[in-house]
C-alpha positions in Angstrom: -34.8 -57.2 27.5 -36.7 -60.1 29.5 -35.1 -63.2 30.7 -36.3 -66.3 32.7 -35.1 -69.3 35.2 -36.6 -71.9 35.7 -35.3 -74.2 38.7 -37.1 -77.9 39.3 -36.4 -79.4 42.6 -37.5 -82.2 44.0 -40.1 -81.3 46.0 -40.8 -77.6 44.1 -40.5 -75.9 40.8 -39.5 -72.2 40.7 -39.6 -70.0 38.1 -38.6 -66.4 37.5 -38.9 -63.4 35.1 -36.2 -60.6 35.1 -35.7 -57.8 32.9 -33.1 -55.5 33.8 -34.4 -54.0 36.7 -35.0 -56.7 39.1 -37.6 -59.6 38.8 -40.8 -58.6 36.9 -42.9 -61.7 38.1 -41.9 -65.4 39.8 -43.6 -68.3 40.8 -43.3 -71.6 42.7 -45.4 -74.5 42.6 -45.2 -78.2 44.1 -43.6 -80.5 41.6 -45.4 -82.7 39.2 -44.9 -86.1 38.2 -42.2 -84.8 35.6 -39.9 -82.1 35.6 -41.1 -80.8 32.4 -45.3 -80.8 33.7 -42.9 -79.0 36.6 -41.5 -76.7 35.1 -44.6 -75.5 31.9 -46.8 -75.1 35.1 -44.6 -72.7 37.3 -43.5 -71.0 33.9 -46.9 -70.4 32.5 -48.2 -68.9 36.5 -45.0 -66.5 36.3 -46.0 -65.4 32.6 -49.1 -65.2 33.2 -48.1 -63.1 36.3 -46.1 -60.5 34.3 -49.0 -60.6 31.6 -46.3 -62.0 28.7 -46.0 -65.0 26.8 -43.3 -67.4 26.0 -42.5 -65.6 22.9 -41.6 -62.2 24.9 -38.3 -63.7 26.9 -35.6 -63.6 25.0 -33.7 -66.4 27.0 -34.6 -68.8 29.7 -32.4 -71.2 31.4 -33.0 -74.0 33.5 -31.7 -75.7 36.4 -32.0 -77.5 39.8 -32.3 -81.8 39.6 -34.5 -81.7 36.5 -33.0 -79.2 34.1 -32.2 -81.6 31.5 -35.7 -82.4 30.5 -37.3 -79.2 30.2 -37.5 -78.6 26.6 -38.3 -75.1 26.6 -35.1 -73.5 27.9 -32.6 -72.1 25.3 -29.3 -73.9 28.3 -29.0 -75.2 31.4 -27.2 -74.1 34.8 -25.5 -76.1 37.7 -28.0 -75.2 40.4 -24.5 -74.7 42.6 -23.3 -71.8 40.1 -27.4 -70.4 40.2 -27.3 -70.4 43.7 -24.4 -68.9 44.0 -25.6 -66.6 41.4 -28.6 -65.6 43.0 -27.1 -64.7 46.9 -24.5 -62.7 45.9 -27.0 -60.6 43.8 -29.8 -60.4 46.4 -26.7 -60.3 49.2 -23.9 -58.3 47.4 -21.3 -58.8 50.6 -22.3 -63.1 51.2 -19.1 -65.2 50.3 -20.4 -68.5 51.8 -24.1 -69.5 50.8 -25.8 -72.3 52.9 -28.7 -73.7 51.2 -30.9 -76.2 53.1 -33.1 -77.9 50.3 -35.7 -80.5 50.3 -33.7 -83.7 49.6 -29.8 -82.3 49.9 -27.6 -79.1 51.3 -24.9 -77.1 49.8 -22.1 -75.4 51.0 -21.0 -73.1 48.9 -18.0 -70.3 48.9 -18.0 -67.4 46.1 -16.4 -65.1 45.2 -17.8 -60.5 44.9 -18.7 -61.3 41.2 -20.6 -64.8 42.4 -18.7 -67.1 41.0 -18.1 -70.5 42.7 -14.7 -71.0 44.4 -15.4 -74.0 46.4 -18.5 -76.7 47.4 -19.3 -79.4 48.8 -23.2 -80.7 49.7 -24.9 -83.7 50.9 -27.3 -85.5 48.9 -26.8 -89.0 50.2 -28.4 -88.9 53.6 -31.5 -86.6 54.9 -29.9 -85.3 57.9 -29.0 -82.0 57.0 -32.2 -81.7 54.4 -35.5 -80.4 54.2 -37.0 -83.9 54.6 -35.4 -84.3 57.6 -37.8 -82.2 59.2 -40.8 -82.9 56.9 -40.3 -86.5 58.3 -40.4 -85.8 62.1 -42.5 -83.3 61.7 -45.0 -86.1 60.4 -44.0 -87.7 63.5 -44.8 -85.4 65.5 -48.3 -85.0 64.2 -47.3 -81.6 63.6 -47.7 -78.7 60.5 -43.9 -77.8 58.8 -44.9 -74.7 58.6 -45.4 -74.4 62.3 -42.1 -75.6 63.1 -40.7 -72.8 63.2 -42.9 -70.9 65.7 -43.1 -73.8 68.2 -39.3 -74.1 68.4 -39.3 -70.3 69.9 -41.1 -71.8 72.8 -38.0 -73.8 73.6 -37.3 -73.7 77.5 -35.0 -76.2 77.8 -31.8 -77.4 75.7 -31.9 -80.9 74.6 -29.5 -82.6 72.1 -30.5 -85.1 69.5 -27.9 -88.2 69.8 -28.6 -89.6 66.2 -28.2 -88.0 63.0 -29.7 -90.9 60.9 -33.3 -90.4 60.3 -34.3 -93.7 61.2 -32.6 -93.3 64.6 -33.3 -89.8 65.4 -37.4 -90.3 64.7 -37.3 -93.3 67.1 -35.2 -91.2 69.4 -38.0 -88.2 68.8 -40.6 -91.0 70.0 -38.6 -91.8 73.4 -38.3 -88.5 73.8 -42.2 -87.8 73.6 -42.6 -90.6 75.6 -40.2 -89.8 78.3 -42.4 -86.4 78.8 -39.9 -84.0 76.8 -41.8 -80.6 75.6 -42.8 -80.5 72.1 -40.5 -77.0 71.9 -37.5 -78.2 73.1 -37.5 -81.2 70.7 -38.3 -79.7 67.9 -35.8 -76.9 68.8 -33.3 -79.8 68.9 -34.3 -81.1 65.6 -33.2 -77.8 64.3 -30.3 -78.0 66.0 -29.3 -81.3 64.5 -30.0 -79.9 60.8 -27.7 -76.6 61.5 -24.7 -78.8 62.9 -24.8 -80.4 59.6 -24.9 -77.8 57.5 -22.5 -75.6 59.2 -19.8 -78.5 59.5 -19.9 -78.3 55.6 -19.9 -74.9 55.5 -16.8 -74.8 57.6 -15.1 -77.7 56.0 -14.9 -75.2 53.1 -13.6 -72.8 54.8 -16.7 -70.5 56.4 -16.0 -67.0 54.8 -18.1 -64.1 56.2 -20.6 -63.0 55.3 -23.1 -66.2 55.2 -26.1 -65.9 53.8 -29.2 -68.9 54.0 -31.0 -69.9 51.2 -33.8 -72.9 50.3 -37.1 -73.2 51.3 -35.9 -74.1 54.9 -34.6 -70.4 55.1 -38.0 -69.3 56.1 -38.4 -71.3 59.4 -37.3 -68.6 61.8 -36.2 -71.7 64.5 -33.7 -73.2 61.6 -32.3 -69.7 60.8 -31.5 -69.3 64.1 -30.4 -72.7 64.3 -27.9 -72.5 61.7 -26.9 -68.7 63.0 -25.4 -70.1 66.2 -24.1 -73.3 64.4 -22.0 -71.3 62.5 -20.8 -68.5 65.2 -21.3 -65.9 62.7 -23.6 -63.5 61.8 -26.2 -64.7 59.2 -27.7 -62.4 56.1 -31.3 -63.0 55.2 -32.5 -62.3 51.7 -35.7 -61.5 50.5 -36.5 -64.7 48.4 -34.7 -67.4 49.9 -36.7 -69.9 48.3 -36.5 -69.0 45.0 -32.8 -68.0 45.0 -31.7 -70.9 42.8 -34.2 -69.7 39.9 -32.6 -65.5 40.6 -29.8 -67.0 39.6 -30.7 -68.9 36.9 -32.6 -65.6 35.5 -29.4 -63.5 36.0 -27.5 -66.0 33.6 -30.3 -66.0 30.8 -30.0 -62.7 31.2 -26.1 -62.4 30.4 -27.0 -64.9 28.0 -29.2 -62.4 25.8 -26.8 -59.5 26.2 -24.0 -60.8 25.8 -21.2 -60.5 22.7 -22.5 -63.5 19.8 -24.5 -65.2 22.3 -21.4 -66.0 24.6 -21.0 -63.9 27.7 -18.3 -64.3 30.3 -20.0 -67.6 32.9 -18.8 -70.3 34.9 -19.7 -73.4 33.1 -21.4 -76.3 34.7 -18.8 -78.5 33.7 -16.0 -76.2 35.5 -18.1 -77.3 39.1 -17.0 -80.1 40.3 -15.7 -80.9 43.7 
């Protein structure tokens, strides 16, 4: 039995084949001009990956932002209940997922099983996001991806004042100007993202273990941002990134098991905060 997710971001599509021994192929991809060019191109790389077609997965379900215009998926997910999903299954002892995405963050606490029991997330301002550091990064004339490394570098503690994009950048700027070291700003950019996301985290109640998901989990500076921001000991998983589409995956697989087509899920309808 073969099933697929397929999550579209914002800023990424992500899809994933399971069958039911773990994930037979994935793939992720920058996003297109529409979700479904999105989500056809990271499908047809993953397929083409595990050397199947279309016609071989017996359900595929989509989710993230775009999820309702991608016409090859048999139902479609809250990317909150995928995420959710997907941590507990690749992190069978996390009860509080923090996921740092490209345009919004999520708090979310589950249960053993994965279900949601509480959320909240951010998705009106870009502190706290992925693009929050994409954009002073761009400021800073400097790769995302190396973000990570120069923050390690850090010699000196030095606090952002403004959480506002707008603000911080021209802050950044002073900063530079005033002869600050690349490091310890950039550590302090980090810093700014993992107060945010750990005040929603504990506004939920911060149950242990924590685990970090999204894209953003891969800078080693944010991780250990977010680690101390939280005062707990954070899990890493082995596919932060694509978490949302595990997720998704594990419900198209219930989906094709299950009793008439119905198994036991949280419906997207029941998540709402």
């Amino acid at each position: 039995m073969i099933a697929a997710g397929c999550d579209v971001g914002s800023l990424t599509a992500k899809a994933v084949i399971m069958d039911e021994n773990g994930i037979v192929a994935s793939a992720m991809d920058l996003a297109k001009r529409s979700p479904e060019e999105s989500a056809r191109t990271v499908m047809d790389l993953a397929l083409k990956d595990a050397g199947l077609a279309m016609a071989d997965i017996a359900w595929c379900v989509g989710t993230g932002y775009g999820r309702k215009n991608i016409s090859f998926v048999n139902g479609v997910e809250s990317e909150i209940a995928c995420h959710a999903r997907g941590a507990v299954w690749q992190a069978p002892s996390a009860r509080t997922v923090i996921d740092i995405g490209g345009q919004d963050c999520k708090a979310i606490r589950i249960d053993p099983s994965g279900r949601v029991v509480r959320f909240l997330y951010n998705d009106k301002c870009a502190s706290g996001t992925g693009r929050f550091l994409e954009i002073i990064a761009d400021a800073l004339e400097i790769k995302l991806e190396d973000l990570g490394d120069i923050s390690m570098k850090s010699t000196k503690k030095i606090t952002l004042s403004n959480q506002c994009v707008v603000f911080a950048e021209t802050e950044i700027i002073s900063l530079v100007n005033d002869g600050a070291e690349i490091p310890d700003i950039v550590r302090a950019l980090h810093n700014a993202v993992a107060n945010r996301a750990a005040a929603l985290a504990k506004s939920i109640t911060l149950e242990k273990d924590a685990v970090m998901t999204g894209g953003v989990a891969r800078n080693a500076g944010m991780f250990e941002a977010l680690k101390n921001a939280l005062g707990c000991e954070l899990l890493r998983v082995e596919n932060p990134q694509i978490n949302g589409a595990i997720g998704a995956s594990l419900m198209a697989l219930d989906y094709a098991r299950g009793a008439n087509g119905k198994p036991a899920r949280q419906k997207e309808s029941a998540l709402v905060e």
